[in-house]
N, C-alpha and C positions, 0 to 999 in steps of 0.2 A: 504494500500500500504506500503509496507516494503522502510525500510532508504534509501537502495539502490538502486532502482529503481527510489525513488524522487531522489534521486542524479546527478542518467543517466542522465535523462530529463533536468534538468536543467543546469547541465555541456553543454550537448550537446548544449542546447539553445546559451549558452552563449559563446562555440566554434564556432557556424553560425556568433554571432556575431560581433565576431572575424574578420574573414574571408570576411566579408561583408564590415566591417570600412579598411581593405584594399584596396578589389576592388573600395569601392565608394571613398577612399584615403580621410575617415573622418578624423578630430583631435581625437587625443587618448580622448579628454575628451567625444565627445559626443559618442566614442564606450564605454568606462569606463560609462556612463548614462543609455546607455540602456541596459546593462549588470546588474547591480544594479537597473535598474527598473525591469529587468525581472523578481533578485531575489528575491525579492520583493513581486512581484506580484502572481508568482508561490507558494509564502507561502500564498499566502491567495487564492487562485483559485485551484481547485481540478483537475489535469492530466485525469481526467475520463473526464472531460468538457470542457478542454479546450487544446490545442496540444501546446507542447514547440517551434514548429519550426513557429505557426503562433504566438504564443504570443511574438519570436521575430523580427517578422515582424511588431506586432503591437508598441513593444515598442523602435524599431530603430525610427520607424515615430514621436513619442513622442520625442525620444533625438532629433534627427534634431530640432526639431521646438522649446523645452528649450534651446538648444544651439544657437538657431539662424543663424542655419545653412541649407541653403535653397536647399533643395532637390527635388527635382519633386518625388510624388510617382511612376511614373511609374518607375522611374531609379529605386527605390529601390522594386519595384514587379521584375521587369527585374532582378536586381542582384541579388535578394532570389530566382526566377527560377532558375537562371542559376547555382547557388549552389546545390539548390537539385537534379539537372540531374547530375551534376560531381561528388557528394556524395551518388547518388544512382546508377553513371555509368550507366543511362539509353541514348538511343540512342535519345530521347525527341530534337524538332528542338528548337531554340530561341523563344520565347512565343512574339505574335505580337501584339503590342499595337493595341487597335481597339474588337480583337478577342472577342469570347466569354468566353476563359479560361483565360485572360489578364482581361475581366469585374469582373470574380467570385474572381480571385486574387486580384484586388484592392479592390471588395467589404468585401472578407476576412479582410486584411490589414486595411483598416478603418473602421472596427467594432471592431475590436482587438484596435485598437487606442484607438477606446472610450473606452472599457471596461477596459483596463488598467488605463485611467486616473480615470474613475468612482471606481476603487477598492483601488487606492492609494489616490484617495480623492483633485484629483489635485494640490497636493502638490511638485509637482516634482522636484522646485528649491532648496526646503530644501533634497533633496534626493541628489543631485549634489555636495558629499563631499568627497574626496577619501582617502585613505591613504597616497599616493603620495605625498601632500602638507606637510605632517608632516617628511618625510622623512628626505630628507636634514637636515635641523634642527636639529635632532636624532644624526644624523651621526656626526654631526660638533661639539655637546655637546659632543660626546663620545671619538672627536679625531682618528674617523675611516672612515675620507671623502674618503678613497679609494674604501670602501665597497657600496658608494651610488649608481652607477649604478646595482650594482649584488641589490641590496636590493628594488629600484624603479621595477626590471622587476617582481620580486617575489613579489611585491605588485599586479603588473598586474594582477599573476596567485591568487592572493586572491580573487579578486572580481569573478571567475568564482566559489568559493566556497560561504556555506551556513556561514560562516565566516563573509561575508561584511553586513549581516543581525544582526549579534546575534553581532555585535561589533562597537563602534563606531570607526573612523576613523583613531584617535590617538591612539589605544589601538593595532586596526593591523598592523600601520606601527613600532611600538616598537617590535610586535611581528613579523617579515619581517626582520627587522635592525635586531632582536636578529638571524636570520635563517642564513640572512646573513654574519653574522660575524661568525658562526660555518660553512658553507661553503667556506668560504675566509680563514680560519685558522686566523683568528683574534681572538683570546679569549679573552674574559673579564670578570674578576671576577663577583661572582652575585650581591657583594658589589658594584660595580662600577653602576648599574643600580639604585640601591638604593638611590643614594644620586643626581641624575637625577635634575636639576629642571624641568624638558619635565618630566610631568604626564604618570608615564610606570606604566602594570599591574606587579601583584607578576612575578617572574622569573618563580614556575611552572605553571602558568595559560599562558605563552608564553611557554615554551614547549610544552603543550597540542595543545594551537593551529599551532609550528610548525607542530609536527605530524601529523595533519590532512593536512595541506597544502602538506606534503610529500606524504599523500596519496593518494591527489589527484592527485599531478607529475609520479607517480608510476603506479596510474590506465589507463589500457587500454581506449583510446576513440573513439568508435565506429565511423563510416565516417555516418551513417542513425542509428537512435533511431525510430522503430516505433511507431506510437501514440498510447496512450490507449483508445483515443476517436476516435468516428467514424470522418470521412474527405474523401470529394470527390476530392480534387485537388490532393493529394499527395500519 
């Protein structure tokens, strides 16, 4: 499978879950959890086997319950239906608890459960770290608190990339602060990063990864990613 197409899939996943931690009106932390579980998990689970749109049904159910945030699954069957009729514009009614296609979707959703927890080794708390915390921090050493909200939402858009995986926490919100100080017209010398006590990567290994963060705000994102595995619900 070529870069781009793991990419689709797992953007897409992580746009569902987006959308989802609205309608259920989750805390940003536990959508930021299962967004990072999913990527996660999709790096080690092959798209021929397994579909991005149920591995984020499995691992919203995963963030709820590490977050301690109590969910009924059927809410969250009910609100992953209702996404995909409005993302596929099909004419599909509200899926009725009880049914038979409400039984295959929950029993989806909780085998995706497990199998996510079984691939990340149940380790989920230590997974629960985002850029977001290091933020502030950044910004208030640099003397460019103005830049912290442009800089927090651009962290958001990190974690839908393969960025939140290949980097720890501290490392993308320096490279986030660095995005957003070049989108805010705030410049700062590359000297000024350097004498940091906040541990930042070299100045070009944060442009490398703004550029890809931009590619990802740049790329078109599909409303339906079809799966490359087979699936009888969707």
């Amino acid at each position: 499978m070529d870069a781009l197409t793991a990419r689709r899939h797992r953007t897409f996943g992580c746009n569902i879950l987006s959308e989802a931690g609205i309608t259920l009106k989750l805390e940003n932390k536990v959508t930021l959890t299962s967004q990072v579980l999913l990527q996660r998990f999709l790096f080690q689970e092959s798209l021929y086997t397994v579909d991005a749109f149920a591995a984020a049904m499995g691992c919203l159910i995963v963030a709820t319950k590490a977050s301690d945030t109590l969910i009924p699954i059927r809410d969250i069957v009910k609100c992953m239906h209702g996404i995909m009729t409005k993302r596929k514009g099909s004419p599909e009614p509200t899926i009725q608890v009880g049914s038979q296609q409400f039984t295959e979707w929950k029993a989806t959703a909780t085998s995706m459960e497990l199998l996510v927890l079984q691939k990340l080794g149940f380790c989920v708390y230590e997974l629960m770290k985002f850029p977001h915390e290091h933020v502030s921090p950044l910004t208030a050493e640099l003397e460019v608190e103005a830049i912290t909200d442009l800089a927090l939402q651009l962290a958001g858009k990190s974690v839908c990339t393969d960025l939140v995986v290949r980097f720890p926490p501290r490392v993308l919100a320096a490279a986030v602060t660095y995005w957003a100080a070049l989108k805010s017209g705030q410049w700062l010398p590359d000297e000024r990063w350097s004498t940091l006590k906040h541990a930042v990567p070299p100045v070009q290994q944060m442009r490398d990864m703004v550029d890809a963060l931009d590619s990802y705000c740049r790329e078109d994102h599909p409303r339906w990613v079809v799966p490359l595995c087979s699936t009888k619900l969707w």
